[in-house]
C-alpha positions as CSV (number, residue, x, y, z in Angstrom):
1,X,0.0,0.0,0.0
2,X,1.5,3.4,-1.4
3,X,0.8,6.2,1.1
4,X,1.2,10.3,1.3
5,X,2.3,11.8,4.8
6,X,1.9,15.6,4.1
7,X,3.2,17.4,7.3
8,X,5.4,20.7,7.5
9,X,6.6,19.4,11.3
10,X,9.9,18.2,9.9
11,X,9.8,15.8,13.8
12,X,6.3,14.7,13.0
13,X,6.7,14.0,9.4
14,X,9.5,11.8,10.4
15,X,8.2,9.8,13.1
16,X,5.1,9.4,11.1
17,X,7.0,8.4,8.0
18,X,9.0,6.0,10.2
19,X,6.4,4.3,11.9
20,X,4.4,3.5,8.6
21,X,7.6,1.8,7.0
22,X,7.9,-0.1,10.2
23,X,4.2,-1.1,9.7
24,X,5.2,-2.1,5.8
25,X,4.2,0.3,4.3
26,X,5.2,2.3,1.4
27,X,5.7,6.2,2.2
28,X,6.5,9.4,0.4
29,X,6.2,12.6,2.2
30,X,5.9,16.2,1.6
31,X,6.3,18.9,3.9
32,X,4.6,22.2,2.1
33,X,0.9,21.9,0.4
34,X,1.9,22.8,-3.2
35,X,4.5,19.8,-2.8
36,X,1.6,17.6,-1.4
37,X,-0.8,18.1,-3.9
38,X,1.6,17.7,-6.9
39,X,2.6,15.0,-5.6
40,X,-1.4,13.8,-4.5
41,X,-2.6,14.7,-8.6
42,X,0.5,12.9,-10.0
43,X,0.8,9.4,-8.1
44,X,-1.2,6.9,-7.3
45,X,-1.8,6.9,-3.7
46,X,-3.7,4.0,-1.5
47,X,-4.4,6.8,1.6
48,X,-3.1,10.2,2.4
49,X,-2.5,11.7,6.3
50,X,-2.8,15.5,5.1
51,X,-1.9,18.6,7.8
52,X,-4.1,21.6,7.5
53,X,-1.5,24.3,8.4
54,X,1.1,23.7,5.8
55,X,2.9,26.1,4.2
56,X,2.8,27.6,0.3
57,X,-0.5,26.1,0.0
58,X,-3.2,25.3,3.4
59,X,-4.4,21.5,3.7
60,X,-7.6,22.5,3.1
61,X,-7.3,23.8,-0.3
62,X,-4.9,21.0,-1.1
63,X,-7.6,18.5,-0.5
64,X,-10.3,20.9,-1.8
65,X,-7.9,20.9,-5.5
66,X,-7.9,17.4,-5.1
67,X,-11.1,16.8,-4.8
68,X,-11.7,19.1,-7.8
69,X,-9.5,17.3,-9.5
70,X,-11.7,13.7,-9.2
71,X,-8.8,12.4,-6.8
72,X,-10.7,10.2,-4.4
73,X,-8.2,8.3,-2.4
74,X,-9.1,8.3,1.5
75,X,-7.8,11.4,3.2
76,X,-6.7,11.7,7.1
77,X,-6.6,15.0,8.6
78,X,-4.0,15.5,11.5
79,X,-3.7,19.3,12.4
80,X,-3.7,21.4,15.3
81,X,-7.3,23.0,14.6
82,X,-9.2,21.2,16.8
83,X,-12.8,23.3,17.2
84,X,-15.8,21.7,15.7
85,X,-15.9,24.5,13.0
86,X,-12.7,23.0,11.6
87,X,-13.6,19.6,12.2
88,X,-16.7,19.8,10.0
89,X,-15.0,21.9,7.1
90,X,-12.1,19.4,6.6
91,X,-14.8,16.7,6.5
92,X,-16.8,19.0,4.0
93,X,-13.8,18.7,2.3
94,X,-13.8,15.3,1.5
95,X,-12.0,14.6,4.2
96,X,-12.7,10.8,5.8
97,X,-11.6,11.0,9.4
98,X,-9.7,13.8,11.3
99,X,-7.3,13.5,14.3
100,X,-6.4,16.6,16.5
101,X,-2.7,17.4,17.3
102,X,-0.9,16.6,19.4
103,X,-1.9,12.9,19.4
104,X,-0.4,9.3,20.5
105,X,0.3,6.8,18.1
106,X,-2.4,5.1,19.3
107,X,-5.1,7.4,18.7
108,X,-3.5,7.9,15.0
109,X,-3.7,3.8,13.8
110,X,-7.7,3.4,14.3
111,X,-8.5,6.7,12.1
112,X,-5.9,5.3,9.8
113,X,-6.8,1.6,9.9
114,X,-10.8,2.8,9.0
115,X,-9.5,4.8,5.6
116,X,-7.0,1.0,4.6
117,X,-9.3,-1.3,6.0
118,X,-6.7,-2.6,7.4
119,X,-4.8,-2.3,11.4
120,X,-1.2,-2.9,11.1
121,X,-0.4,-5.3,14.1
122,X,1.4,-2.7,16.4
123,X,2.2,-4.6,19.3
124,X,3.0,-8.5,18.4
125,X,3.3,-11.3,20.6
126,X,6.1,-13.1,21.7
């Protein structure tokens, strides 16, 4: 599964990066909006974990263009805006789930697992 991490926190966009990898997935990663949604129009992406306060070009509008655009892959908001208001316009958006910053892992996988259909097995037994 080909995924998009889009997140201008150069510390979050790398531990979100790393723990997908870990989970086997495959990551690319962008840390300004135009970058993101280039890069969101131009390759075929299974999911997409989108910030909202990005630089160059705001997450909203990024998924708002690629919405436009007829891009429908499944699209995870993770942003610091965390009043309803926001909430709901992300989700108008075309959005599919939202999680508020800052966040545990754990709160991140089950938002994440709903867009894959799938929950990577975080904790294995021995």
């Amino acid at each position: 599964m080909r995924l998009l991490v889009v997140e201008d926190d150069a510390d979050l966009n790398r531990q979100l990066v790393t723990a997908l990898e870990e989970a086997d997935y495959v990551v690319d990663s962008a840390q300004d909006g135009e970058e993101g949604h280039f890069l969101g129009d131009t390759e075929p992406y299974d999911a997409v974990v989108l910030d909202l306060g990005l630089p160059k070009l705001d997450g909203l509008s990024v998924l708002e263009n690629w919405r436009r655009d007829g891009r429908t892959m499944p699209v995870l908001i993770l942003t610091a805006r965390d009043r309803w208001s926001d909430k709901v316009a992300g989700i108008d958006a075309g959005a599919d789930d939202y999680v508020a910053k800052p966040f545990h892992m754990e709160e991140f996988w089950p938002g994440f697992a709903l867009l894959c259909d799938e929950l990577p097995d975080m904790h294995p037994t021995s």
